[in-house]
C-alpha positions in Angstrom: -16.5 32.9 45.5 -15.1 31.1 42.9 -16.2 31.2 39.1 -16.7 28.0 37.3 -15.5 27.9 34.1 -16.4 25.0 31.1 -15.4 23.9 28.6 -18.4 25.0 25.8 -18.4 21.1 24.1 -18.4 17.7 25.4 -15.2 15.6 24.9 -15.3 12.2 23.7 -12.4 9.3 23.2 -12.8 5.9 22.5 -11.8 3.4 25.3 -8.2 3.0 25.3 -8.8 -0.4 26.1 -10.6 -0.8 22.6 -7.4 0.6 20.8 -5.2 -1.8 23.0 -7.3 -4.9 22.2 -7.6 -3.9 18.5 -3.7 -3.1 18.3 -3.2 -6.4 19.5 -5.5 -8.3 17.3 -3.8 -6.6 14.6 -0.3 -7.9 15.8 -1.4 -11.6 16.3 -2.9 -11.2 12.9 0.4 -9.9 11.4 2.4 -12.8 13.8 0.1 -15.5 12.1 0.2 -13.9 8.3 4.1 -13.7 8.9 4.1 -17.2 10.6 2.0 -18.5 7.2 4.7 -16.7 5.2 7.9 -17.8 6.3 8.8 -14.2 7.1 10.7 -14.7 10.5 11.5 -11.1 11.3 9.8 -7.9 10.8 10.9 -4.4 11.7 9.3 -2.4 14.4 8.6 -0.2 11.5 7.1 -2.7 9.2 4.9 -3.6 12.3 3.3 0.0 12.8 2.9 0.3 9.0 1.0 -2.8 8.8 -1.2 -2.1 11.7 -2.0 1.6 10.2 -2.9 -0.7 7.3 -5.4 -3.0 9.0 -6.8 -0.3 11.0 -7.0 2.6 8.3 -7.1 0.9 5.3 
């Protein structure tokens, strides 16, 4: 009745609980660097930059 249709190639992600554990290892690590710093404030901004950093190099 009814034609199945595919996709011709598997999809694959990584577990989005990976990326939410790693994301927030990265922030604890920026909290503790900032912490160790004296830096008492950081911008949303700074925050993703620094966790592209740490996760991209």
């Amino acid at each position: 009745m009814y034609d199945i249709k595919k996709i011709p190639f598997e999809i694959q992600a990584s577990s989005a609980f990976t990326d939410r554990e790693q994301g927030r290892n990265a922030f604890m690590t920026l909290c503790q660097e900032a912490k160790q710093n004296s830096i008492q404030y950081m911008s949303l901004d700074e925050i993703n930059a620094e966790i592209q950093k740490a996760r991209y190099g």
